[in-house]
C-alpha positions in Angstrom: -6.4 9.3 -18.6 -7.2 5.7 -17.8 -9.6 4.8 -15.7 -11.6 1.6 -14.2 -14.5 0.9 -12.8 -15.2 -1.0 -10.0 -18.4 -0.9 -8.7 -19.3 2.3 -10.6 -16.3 3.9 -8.7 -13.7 5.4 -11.2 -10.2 4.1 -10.1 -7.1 6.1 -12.1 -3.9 3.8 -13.3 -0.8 4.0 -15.7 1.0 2.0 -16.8 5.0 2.2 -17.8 7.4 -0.8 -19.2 7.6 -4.0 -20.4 7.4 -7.8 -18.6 6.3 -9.8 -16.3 3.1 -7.6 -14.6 4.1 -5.4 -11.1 1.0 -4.0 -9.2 1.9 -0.9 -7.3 -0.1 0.3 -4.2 0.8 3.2 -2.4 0.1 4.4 1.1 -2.5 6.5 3.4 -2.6 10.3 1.9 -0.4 9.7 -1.2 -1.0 8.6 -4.6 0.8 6.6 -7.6 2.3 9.9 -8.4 4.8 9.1 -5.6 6.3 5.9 -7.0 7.5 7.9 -10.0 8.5 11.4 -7.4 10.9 8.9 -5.1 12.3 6.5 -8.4 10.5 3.2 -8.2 8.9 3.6 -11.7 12.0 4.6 -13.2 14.0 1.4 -12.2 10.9 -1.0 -12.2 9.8 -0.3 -15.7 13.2 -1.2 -17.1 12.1 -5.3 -16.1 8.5 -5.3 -15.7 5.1 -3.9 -16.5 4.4 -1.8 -13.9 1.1 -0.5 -13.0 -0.2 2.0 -10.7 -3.1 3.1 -9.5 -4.9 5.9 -7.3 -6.7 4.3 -4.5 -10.4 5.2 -3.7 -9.9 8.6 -1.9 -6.5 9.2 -3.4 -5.2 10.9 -6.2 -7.7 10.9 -9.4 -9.7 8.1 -8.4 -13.2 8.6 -7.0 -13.5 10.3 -3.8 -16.6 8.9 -1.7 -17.2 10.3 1.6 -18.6 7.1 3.0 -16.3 5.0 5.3 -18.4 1.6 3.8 -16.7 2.6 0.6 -13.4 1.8 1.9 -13.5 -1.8 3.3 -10.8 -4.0 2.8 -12.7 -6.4 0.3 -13.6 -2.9 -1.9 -10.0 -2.2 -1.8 -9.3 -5.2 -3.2 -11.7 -5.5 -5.8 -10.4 -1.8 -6.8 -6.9 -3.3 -7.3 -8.5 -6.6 -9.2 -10.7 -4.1 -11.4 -7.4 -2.6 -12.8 -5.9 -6.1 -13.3 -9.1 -6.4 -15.0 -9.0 -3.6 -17.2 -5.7 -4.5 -18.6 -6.5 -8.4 -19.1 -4.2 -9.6 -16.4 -4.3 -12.5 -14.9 -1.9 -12.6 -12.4 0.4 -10.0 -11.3 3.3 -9.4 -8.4 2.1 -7.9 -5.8 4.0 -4.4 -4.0 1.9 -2.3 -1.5 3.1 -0.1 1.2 1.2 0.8 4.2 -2.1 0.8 3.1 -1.0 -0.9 0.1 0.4 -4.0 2.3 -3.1 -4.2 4.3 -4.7 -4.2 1.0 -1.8 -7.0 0.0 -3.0 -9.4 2.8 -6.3 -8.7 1.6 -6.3 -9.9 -1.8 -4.9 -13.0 0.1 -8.3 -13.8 1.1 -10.4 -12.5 -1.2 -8.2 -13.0 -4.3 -5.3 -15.0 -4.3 -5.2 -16.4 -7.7 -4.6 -12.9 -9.0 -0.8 -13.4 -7.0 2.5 -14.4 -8.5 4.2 -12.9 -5.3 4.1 -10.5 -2.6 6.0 -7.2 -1.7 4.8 -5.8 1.1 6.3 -2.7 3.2 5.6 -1.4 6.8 2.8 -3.4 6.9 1.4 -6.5 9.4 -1.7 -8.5 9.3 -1.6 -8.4 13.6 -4.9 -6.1 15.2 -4.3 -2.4 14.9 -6.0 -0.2 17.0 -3.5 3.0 16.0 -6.2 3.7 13.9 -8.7 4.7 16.7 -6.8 8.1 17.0 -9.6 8.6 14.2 -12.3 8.4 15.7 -13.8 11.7 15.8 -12.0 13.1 12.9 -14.2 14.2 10.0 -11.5 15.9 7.8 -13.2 19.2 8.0 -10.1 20.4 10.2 -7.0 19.9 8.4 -4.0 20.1 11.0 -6.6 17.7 13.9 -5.9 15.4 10.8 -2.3 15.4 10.9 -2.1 15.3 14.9 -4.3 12.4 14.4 -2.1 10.8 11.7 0.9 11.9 13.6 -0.5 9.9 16.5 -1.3 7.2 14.7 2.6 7.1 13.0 4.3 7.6 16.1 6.7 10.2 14.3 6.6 13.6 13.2 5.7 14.5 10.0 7.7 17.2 8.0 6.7 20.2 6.7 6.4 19.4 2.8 5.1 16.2 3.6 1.9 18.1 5.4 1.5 20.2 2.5 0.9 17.0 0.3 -2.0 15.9 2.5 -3.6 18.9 3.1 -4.0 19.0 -0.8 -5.7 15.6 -0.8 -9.7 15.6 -0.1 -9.7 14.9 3.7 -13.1 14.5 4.0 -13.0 11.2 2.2 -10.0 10.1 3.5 -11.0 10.6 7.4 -14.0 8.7 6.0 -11.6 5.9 4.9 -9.1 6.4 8.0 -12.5 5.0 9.7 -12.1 1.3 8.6 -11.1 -1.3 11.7 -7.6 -3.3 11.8 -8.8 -6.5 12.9 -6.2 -9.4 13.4 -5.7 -11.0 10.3 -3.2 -13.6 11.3 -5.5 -16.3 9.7 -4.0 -15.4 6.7 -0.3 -16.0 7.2 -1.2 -20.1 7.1 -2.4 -18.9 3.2 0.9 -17.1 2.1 1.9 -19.6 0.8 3.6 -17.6 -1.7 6.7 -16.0 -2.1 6.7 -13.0 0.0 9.1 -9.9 0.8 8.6 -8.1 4.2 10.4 -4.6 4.8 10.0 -2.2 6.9 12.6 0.6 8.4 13.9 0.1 11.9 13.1 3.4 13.1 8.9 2.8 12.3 6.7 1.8 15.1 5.5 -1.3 13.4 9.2 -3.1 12.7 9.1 -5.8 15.2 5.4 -6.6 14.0 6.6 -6.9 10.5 9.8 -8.8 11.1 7.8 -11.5 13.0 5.4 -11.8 10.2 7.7 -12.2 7.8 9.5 -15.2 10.0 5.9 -16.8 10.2 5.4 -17.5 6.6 6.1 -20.1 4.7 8.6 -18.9 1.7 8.9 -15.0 3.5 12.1 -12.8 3.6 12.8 -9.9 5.7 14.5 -6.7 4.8 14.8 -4.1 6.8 16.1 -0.6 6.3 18.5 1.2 9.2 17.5 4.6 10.2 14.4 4.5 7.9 10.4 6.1 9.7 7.4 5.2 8.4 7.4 7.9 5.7 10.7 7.6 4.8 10.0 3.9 3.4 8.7 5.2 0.2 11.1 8.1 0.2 14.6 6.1 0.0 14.3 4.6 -3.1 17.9 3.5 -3.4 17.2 1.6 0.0 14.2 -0.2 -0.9 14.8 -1.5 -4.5 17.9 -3.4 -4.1 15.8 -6.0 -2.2 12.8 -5.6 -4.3 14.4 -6.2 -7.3 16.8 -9.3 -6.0 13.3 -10.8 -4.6 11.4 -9.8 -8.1 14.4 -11.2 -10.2 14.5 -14.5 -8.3 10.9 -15.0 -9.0 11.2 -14.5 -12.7 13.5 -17.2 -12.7 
């Protein structure tokens, strides 16, 4: 099982296909199990190198239960530690959720490591949403998923809850923790190409629709009928813009 390290933290990847280099980064309580469950590997890897990894908290990567652990600039130099590993220079770009935060991140602290961007249900506007954590420790698994449920705006089904009471919620309440500050210095930076989706039945579509109108060489795709969740679940709507976007940029 592949693992590296960044800053003595053990972060879990794989790594399936051939071609130009594809950076997956999945969202809040999942893990890069999830791109293969819902069909992105599948497709992806028929083009590209793709490579996913656990986040810190998630998955098989290490678990702290310190909220410092989980700063944006950590997160980022988690993701540039497995570019690292595998002797990658540069790489596309595709985060959901968390992943996008973490996407606008790595505009700041490490753009060169960019060919492109992909980045879903995700904005770089303030987000306070994530003060319905204040107060939760993990130790109390369903005052997680109110407090997740909150945050969302939407329900959350019944297999879906059973995923994220498996996860280690101790570290991830820990990480849930981490302010949303405004990051809309950032959109004069994307300068490059960059694909915004998010489905029209999410909270945070208008947010991500005007970002996506803001930058410089950004597209918008969004997906009818599709929650917050259901972004990484419908597969067959996502990757037909992802891969028209990833194809033009391979020439």
């Amino acid at each position: 099982m592949p693992f590296a390290l960044s800053d003595g933290r053990k972060i879990h990847y794989q790594v399936e296909g051939e071609g130009a280099p594809l950076l997956l980064h999945h969202g809040f309580t999942s893990s890069l199990e999830a791109w293969r469950f819902f069909g992105f590997t599948a497709a992806l890897r028929e083009r590209y190198r793709v490579i996913m990894f656990d986040a810190l908290g998630h998955g098989q990567s290490g678990k702290p239960h310190d909220t410092n652990a989980y700063s944006q600039p950590q997160r980022c130099r988690d993701a540039v530690a497995v570019l690292d590993a595998l002797g990658i220079e540069r790489a596309h770009f595709f985060g959901y959720s968390l992943g996008g935060w973490v996407g606008y991140g790595l505009v700041r602290h490490a753009p060169e490591r960019l060919s492109s961007l992909i980045l879903g249900a995700a904005h770089p506007y303030e987000d306070l949403s994530w003060n319905t954590f204040h107060g939760i420790d993990g130790r109390d698994p369903e005052a997680f998923i109110a407090a997740f449920e909150t945050l969302l705006d939407e329900r959350i089904s019944p297999q879906v809850k059973m995923l994220i009471r498996a996860n280690d919620l101790v570290a991830l309440a820990a990480a849930a923790q981490q302010p949303r500050p405004s990051q809309e210095d950032l959109l004069a930076r994307m300068d490059m190409p960059c694909l915004l989706f998010c489905g029209d039945a999410d909270a945070r579509h208008t947010a991500v629709q005007r970002t996506a109108a803001r930058l410089a060489r950004g597209e918008f795709a969004t997906l009818p009928g599709v929650t917050h969740f259901g972004g990484l679940m419908q597969s067959d709507l996502v990757l037909p813009p992802v891969m028209d976007f990833l194809a033009r940029q391979s020439g």
